[in-house]
C-alpha positions as CSV (number, residue, x, y, z in Angstrom):
1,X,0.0,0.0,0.0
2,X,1.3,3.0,-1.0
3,X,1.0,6.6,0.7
4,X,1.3,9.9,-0.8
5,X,1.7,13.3,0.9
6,X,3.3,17.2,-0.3
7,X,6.7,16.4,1.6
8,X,7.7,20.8,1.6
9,X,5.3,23.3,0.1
10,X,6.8,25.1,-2.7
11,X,6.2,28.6,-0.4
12,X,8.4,27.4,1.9
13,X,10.7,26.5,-0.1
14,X,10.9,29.7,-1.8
15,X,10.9,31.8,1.6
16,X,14.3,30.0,3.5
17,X,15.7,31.6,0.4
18,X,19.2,29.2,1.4
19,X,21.1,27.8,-1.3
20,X,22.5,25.5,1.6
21,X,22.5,21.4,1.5
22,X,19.4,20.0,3.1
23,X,18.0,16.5,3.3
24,X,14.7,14.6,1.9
25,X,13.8,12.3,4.7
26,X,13.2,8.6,3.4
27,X,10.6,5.7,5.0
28,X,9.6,2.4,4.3
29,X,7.4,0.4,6.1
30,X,9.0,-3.4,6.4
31,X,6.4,-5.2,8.7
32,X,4.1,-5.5,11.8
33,X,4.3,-8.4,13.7
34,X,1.0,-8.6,15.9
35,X,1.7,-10.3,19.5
36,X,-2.4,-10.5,20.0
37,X,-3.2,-12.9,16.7
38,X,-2.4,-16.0,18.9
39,X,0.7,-16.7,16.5
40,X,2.8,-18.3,19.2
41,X,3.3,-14.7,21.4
42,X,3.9,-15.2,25.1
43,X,4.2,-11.0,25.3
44,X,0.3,-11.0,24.0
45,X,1.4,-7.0,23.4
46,X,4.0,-4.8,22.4
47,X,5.5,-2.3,25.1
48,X,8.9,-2.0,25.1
49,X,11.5,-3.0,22.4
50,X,14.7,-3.3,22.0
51,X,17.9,-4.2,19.3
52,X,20.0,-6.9,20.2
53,X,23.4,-6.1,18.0
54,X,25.2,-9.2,18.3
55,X,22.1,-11.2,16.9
56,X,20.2,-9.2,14.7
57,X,17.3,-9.5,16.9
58,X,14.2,-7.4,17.9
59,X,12.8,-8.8,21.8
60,X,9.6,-7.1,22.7
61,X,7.6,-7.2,25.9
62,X,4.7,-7.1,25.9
63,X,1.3,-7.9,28.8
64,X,-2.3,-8.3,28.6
65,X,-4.0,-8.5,31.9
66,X,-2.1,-10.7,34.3
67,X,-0.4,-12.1,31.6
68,X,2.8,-11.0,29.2
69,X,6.4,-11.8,28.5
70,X,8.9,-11.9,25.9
71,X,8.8,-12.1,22.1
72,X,12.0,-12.5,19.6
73,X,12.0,-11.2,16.6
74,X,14.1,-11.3,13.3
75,X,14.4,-8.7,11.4
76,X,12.2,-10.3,8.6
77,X,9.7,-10.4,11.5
78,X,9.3,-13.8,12.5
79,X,8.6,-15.0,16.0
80,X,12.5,-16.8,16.6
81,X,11.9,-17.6,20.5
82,X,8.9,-16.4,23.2
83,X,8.8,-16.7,27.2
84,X,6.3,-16.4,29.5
85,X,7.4,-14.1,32.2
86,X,3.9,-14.3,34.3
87,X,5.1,-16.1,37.2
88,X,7.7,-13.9,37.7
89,X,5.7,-10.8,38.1
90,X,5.0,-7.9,35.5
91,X,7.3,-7.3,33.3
92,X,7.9,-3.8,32.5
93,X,11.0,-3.2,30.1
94,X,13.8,-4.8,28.5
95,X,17.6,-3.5,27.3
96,X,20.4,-5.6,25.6
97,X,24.4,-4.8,25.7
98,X,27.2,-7.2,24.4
99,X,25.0,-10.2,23.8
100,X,23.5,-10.1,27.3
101,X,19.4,-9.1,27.7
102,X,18.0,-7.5,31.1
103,X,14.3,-7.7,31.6
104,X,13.2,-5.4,34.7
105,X,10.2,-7.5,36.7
106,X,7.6,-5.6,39.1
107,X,7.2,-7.9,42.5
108,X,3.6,-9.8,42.5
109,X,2.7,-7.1,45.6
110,X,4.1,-4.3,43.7
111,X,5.2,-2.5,46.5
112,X,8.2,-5.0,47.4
113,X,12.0,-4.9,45.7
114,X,11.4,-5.8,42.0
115,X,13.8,-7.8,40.3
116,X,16.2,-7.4,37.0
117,X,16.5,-11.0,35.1
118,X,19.8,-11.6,32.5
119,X,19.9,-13.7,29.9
120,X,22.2,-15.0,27.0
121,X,20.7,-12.8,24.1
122,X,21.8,-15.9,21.8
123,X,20.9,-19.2,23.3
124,X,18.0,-17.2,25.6
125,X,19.6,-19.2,28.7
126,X,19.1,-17.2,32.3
127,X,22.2,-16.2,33.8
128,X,21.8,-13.8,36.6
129,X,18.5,-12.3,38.7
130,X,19.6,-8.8,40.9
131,X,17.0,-7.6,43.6
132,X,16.2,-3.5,42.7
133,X,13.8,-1.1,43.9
134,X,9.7,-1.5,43.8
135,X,8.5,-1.3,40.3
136,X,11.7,-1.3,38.3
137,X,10.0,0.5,35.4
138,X,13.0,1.1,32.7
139,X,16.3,-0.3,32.3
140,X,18.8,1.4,30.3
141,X,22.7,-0.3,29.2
142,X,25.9,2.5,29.4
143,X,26.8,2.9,26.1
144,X,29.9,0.1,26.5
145,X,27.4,-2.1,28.5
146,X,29.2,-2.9,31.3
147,X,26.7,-1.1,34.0
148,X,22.9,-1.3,33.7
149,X,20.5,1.5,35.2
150,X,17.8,0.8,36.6
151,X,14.9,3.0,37.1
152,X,12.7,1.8,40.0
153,X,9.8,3.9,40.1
154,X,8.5,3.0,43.5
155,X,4.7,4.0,42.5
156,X,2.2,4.0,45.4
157,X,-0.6,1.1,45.7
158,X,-2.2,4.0,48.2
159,X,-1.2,7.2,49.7
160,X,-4.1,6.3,52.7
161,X,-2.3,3.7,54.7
162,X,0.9,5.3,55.2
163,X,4.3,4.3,54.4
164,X,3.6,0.6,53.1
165,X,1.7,1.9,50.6
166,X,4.3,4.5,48.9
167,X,8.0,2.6,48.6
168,X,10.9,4.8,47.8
169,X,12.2,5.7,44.0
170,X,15.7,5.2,42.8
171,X,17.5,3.9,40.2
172,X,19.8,0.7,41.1
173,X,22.7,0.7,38.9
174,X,23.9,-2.8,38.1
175,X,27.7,-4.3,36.8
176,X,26.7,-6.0,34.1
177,X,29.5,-8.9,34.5
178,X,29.7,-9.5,38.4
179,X,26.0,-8.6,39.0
180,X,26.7,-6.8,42.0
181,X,24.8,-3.6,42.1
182,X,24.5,-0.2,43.5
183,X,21.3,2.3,44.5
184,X,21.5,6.1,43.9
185,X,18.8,6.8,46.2
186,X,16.9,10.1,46.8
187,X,17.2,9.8,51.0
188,X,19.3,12.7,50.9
189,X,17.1,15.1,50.0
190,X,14.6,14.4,52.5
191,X,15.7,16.9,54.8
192,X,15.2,19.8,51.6
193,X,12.0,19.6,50.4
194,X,11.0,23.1,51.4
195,X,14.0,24.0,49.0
196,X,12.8,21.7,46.3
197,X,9.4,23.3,46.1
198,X,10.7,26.5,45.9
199,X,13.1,25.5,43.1
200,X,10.4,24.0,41.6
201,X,10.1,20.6,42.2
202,X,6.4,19.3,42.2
203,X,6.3,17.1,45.3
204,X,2.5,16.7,45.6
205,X,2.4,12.7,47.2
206,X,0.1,13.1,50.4
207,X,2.5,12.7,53.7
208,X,4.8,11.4,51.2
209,X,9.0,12.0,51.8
210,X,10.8,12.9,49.0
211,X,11.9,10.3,47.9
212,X,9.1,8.7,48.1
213,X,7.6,11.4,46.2
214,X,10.2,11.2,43.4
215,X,9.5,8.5,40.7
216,X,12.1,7.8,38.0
217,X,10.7,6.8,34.7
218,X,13.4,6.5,31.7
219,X,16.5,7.4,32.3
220,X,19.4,8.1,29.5
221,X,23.3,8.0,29.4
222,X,25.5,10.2,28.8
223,X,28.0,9.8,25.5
224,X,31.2,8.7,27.5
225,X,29.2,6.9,30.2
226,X,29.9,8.7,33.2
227,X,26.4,10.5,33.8
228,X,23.1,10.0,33.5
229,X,19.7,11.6,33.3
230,X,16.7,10.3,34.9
231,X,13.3,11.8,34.7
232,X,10.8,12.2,37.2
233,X,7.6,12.6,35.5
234,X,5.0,13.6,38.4
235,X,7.6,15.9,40.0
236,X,7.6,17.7,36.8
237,X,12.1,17.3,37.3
238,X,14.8,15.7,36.5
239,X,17.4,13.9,38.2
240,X,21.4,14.0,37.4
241,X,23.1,10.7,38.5
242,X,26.9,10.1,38.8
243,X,27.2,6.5,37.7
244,X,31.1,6.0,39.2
245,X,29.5,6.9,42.8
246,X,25.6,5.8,42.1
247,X,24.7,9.2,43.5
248,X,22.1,11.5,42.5
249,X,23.8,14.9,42.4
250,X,21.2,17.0,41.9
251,X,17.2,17.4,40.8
252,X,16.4,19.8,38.7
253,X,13.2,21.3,38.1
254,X,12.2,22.0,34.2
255,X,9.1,24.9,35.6
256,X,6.6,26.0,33.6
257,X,5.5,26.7,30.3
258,X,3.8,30.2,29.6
259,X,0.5,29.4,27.1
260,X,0.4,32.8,26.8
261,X,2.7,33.5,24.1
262,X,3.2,32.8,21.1
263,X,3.9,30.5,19.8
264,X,3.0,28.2,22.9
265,X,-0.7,27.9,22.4
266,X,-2.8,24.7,22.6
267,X,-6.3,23.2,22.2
268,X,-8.0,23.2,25.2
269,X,-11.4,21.7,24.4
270,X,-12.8,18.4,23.3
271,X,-16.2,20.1,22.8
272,X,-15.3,23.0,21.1
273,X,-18.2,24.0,18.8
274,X,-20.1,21.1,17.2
275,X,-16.8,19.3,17.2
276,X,-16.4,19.5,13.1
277,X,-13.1,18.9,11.7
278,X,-13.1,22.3,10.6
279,X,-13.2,22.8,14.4
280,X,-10.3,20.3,15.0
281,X,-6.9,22.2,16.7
282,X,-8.5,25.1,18.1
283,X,-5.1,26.0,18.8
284,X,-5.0,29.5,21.1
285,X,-2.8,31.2,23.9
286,X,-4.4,31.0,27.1
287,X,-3.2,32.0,30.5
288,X,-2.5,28.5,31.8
289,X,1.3,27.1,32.9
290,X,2.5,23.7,31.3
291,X,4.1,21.2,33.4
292,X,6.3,19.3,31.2
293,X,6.0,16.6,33.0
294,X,8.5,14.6,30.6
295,X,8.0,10.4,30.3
296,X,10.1,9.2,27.8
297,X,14.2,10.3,27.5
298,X,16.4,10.5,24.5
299,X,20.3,11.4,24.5
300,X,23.0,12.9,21.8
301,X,26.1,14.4,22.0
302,X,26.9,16.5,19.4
303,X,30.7,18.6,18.9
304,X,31.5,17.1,22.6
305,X,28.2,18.5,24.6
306,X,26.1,16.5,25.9
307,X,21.9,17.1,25.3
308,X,19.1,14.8,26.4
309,X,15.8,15.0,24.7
310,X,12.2,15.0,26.7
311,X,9.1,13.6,25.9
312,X,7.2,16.7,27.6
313,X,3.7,14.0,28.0
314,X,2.2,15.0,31.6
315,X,0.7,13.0,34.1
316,X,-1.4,13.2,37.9
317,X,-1.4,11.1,40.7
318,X,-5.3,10.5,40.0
319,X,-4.4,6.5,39.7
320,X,-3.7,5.9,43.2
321,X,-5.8,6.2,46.4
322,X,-6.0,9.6,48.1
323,X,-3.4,10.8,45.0
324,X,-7.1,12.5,43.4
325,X,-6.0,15.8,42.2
326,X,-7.5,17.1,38.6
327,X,-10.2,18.8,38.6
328,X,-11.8,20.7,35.5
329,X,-11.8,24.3,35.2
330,X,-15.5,24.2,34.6
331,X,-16.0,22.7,37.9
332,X,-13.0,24.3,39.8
333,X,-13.0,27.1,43.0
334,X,-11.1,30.0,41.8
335,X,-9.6,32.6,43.1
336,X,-11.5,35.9,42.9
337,X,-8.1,37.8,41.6
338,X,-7.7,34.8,39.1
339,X,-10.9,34.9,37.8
340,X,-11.1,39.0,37.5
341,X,-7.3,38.4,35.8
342,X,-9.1,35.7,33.4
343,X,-11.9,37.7,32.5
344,X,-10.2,40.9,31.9
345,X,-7.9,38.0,29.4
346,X,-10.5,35.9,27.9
347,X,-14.1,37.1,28.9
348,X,-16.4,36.5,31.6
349,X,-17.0,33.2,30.1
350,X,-14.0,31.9,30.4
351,X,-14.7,28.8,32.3
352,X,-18.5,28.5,31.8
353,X,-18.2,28.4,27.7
354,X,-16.8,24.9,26.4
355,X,-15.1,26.9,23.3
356,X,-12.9,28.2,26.2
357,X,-11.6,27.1,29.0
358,X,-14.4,25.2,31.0
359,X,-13.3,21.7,29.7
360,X,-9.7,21.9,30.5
361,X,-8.2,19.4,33.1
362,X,-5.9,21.1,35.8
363,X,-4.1,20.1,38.4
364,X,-5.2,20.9,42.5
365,X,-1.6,21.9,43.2
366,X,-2.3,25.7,41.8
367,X,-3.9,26.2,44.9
368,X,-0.7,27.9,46.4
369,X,-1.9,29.0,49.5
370,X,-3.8,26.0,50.1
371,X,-7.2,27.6,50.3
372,X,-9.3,25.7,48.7
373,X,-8.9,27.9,45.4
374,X,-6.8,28.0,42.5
375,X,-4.4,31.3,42.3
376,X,-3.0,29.4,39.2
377,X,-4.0,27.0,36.7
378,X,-1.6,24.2,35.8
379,X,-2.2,22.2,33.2
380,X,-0.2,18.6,32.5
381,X,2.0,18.2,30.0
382,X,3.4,20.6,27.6
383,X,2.5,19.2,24.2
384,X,6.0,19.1,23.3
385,X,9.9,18.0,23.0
386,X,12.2,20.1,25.2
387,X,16.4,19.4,24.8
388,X,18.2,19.6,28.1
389,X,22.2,20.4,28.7
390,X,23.9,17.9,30.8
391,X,22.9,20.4,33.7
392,X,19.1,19.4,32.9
393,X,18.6,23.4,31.5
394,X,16.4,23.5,28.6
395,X,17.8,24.7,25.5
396,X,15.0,24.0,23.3
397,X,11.8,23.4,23.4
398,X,9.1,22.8,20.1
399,X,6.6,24.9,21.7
400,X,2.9,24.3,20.2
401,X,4.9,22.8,17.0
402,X,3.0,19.3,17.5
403,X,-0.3,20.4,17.6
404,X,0.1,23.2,14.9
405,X,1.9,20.2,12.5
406,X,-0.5,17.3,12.9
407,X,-3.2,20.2,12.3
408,X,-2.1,21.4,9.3
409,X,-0.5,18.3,7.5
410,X,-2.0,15.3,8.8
411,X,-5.5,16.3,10.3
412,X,-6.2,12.3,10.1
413,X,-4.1,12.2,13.3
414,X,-5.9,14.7,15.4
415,X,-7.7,13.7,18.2
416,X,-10.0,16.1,19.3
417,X,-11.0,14.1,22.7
418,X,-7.7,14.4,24.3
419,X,-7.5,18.0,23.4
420,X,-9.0,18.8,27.0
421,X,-6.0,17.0,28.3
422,X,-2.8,16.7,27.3
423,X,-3.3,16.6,23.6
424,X,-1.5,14.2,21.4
425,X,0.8,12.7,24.2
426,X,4.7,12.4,23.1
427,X,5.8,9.2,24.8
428,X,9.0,8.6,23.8
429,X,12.2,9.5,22.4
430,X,15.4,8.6,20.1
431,X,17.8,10.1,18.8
432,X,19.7,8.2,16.0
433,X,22.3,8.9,13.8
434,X,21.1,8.6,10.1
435,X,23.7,9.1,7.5
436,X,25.3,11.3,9.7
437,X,22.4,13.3,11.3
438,X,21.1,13.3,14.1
439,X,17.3,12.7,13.5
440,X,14.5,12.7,16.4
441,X,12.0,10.0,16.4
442,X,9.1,11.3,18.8
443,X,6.5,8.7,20.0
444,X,2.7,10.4,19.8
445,X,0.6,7.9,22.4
446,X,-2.5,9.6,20.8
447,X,-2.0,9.9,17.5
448,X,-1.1,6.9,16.7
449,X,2.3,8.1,15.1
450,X,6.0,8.7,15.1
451,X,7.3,12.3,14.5
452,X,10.8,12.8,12.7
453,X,12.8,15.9,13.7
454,X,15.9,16.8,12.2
455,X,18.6,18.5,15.3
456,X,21.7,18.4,13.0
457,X,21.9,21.9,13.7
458,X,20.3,22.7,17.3
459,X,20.2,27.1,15.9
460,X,17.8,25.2,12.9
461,X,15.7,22.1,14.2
462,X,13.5,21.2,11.4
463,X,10.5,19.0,11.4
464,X,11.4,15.9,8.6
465,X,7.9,14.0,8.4
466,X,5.5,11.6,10.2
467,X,5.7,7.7,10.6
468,X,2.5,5.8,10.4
469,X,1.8,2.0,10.1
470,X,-1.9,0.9,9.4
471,X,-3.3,-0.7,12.3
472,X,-0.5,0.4,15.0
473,X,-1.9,2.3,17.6
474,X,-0.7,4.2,20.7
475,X,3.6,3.8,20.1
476,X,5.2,3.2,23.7
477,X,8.7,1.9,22.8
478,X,11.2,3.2,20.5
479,X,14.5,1.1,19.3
480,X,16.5,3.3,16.6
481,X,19.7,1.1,15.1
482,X,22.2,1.1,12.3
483,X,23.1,-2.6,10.6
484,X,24.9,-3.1,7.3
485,X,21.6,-3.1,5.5
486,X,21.0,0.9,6.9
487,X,19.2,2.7,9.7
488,X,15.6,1.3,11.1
489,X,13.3,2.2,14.0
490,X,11.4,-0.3,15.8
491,X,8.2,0.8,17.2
492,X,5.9,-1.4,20.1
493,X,2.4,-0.2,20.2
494,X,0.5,-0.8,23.5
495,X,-2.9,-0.8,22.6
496,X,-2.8,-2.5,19.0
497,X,-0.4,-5.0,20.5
498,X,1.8,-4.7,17.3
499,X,5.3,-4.3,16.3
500,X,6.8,-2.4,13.0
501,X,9.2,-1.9,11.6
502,X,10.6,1.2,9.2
503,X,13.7,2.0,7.7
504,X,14.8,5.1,7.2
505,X,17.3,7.7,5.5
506,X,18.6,11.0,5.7
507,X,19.3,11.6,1.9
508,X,21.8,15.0,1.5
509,X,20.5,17.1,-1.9
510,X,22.5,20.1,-3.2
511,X,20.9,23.5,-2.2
512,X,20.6,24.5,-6.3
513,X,19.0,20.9,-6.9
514,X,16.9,20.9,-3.3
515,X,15.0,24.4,-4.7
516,X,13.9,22.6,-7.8
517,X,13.2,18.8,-6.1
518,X,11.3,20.0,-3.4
519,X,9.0,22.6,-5.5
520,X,8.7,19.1,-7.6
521,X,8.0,17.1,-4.5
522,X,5.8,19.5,-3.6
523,X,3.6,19.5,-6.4
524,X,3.1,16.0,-7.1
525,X,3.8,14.2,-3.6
526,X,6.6,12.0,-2.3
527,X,5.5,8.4,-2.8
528,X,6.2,6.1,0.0
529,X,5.5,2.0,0.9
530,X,3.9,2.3,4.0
């Protein structure tokens, strides 16, 4: 099957006015492998994938239900080897380094130590299983692979019965020959969470300590293996690890983003008019603060400095008992200088009319003086991709770029019932080197899709196109690698229970030759397999 779309409009061609080298991005859609059709899958869904070097191979977890485990894949995609992981407790991620796979392992009571589980990546035998924190939910190989890390997330079954119910985050970090291992623990800090919070650290966890508060999610490696960055969704941070000392050297908070300028707007209504798709991506700036709230991690390095890449998707504590804190602005107490600042913004109808604000989810921790009433209105997620320093400053961020792109190019994507909260939902991120680029890949949970960002040149990031397979929905894992036969992305999709596939390529075009090929391109399409 065979896609077409206009890959640069003529106009913009004309308007860069650069006679400089640029690139035509290049997809092909090899396969999707479904773990649900009862073809021999032990995963029975696709969450996390990853490359295994030494053997060619794609292994994919995967649960449904009680459930799950682990599916091999060649890279003709065909099921090679599957385990059932069930009686071992739920499995959460996988990694593989120098012919060695690690699968991290929630305990059956999910509050206990977890467990991380090697194996021979080529014969599939078990080697080694290392005790880790509660609810190991990512594990992440140095770039040599001789240390594993080791995000235990430590998520609450209940913030109502006290300490039992809320274990501690960390990230265990694990010698990947002698299987001894290390925690980098957040302890520490207990004694500064007034300073935290008035850095900006969200710590929001009822009669929670900080570090039970703070709950790792992906976590990234620096270049020459010496640091890494962990992020900490709900506490809207991040944490900088020392691997040598498996210490956590500092958390920074990434603050807020200001809806009210441009070029940082959003669409913040699922019931926006009669909900036409004329009426899709009522994209405005509105007084609201983003939390970035960032899930997924990326990392480069590019002319010796280090960057990591953010996943900015947002998330509340509404999942756990007593954690209950959204709360729509429609149905919110509000400060009386708030609301006069609103009105005198937006119109006295600013949280009563659905084209507005009334529909938008918030979170309870605006209430700053813990009044009852919000002095501020913080919305989660910030619809985007932010790149940090090693320091964890942003130095970029894409602003309302996802909204405004999937609006205006691929309006098949939009989905207008997520617009109330947290929009399209960028999951995940990679950053690969194709033919000597350093392209994105950006996981959209909600619209069903991949995003391709060029950040060759972080003064010029350019948006490159949009991967889509038929039938894959909701991308959770990413797996970008390089093999004699070129560069490919694996993608796991949680809800369609399906694995794919793409290669790709970064194809340099003269600046004289890239005027006239991408008005060309522009008028008749680029024709892709898909």
């Amino acid at each position: 099957m065979k896609h077409t779309r206009m890959a640069i409009a003529v106009a913009a061609v004309l308007a860069a006015g650069s006679a400089n080298a640029a690139n035509i991005f290049q997809w092909e859609h090899q396969w999707t492998f479904n773990h649900t059709a009862g073809n021999g899958s032990n995963a029975l869904g696709a969450e996390i994938v990853s490359f295994d070097a030494a053997n060619e191979r794609l292994w994919v977890i995967g649960t449904n239900g009680n459930l799950g485990g682990v599916d091999v894949l060649d890279l003709s995609g065909n099921l090679t080897h599957s385990f059932d992981t069930s009686s071992m407790g739920g499995i959460n991620s996988v990694a593989i380094a120098n012919g060695k796979a690690a699968i991290a392992l929630t305990a059956p009571v999910k509050t206990d130590a977890g467990q991380v589980r090697f194996y021979d990546a080529g014969n599939y035998g078990f080697l080694q299983s290392v005790a880790v924190g509660a609810n190991p939910d990512s594990v992440t190989f140095t770039p040599n692979g001789q240390k594993l890390l080791v995000a235990n997330e430590g998520e609450p079954s209940s913030y109502l019965v006290g300490p039992s119910g809320d274990p501690v985050g960390s990230v265990s970090i694990i010698d990947a020959n002698s299987y001894n291992v290390q925690t980098a623990g957040f302890d520490a800090f207990n004694s500064q969470a007034a300073a935290l919070k008035a850095a900006g650290v969200r710590l929001t966890g009822p009669n929670a300590s900080v570090a039970q508060d703070l709950e790792p999610e992906y976590i990234a490696v620096s270049a020459d293996g010496t640091k890494a960055m962990a992020t900490l969704q709900e506490a809207n941070s991040v944490a900088i690890i020392d691997i040598a000392t498996a210490t956590v050297t500092d958390i920074k908070a990434m603050g807020f983003k200001d809806h009210s300028l441009p070029g940082n707007g959003l669409d913040a209504s699922d019931r926006d008019g009669p909900g036409t798709a004329a009426l899709n991506g009522n994209i405005q700036n509105w007084n609201v603060k983003g939390m970035y709230m960032p899930d997924g991690l990326g990392s480069f390095n590019q002319n010796g400095n280090q960057y990591f890449v953010t996943a900015n998707e947002g998330d509340s504590r509404e999942d756990w008992p007593g954690g209950e804190e959204e709360v729509r602005i429609g149905n919110a107490v509000i400060d009386s200088a708030l609301d006069a600042a609103m009105t005198l913004a937006h119109g006295s109808d600013w949280r009563t009319n659905n084209d507005k604000l009334s529909r938008l989810l918030v979170s309870k921790s605006g209430d700053i003086d813990n009044d009852g009433a919000l002095e501020e209105l913080h919305v989660y997620g910030a619809r985007s991709f932010s790149i940090l320093d090693m320091a964890g400053n942003i130095v970029f961020d894409s602003g309302d770029q996802l909204e405004q792109i999937i609006k205006a190019q691929y309006p098949g994507l939009w989905v207008d019932d997520r617009s109330d909260n947290k929009g399209p939902e960028p999951e995940s991120a990679v950053v690969g080197n194709v033919n000597g680029r350093d392209i994105l890949f950006l996981a959209l949970e909600r619209s069903s899709a991949v995003m391709v960002w060029d950040l060759t040149d972080l003064n010029d990031i350019k948006f490159l196109d949009m991967l889509v397979a038929a039938g894959d929905i909701s991308p959770e894992g990413l797996s970008f690698f390089n093999t004699t036969q070129g560069s490919f992305l694996a993608v796991a999709n949680e809800v369609s229970g399906t694995t794919s596939l793409f290669k790709v390529a970064a194809v340099p075009v003269p600046g004289a030759v890239w005027l006239f090929g991408s008005a060309l391109i522009g008028m008749l399409g680029l024709r892709r397999k898909a």
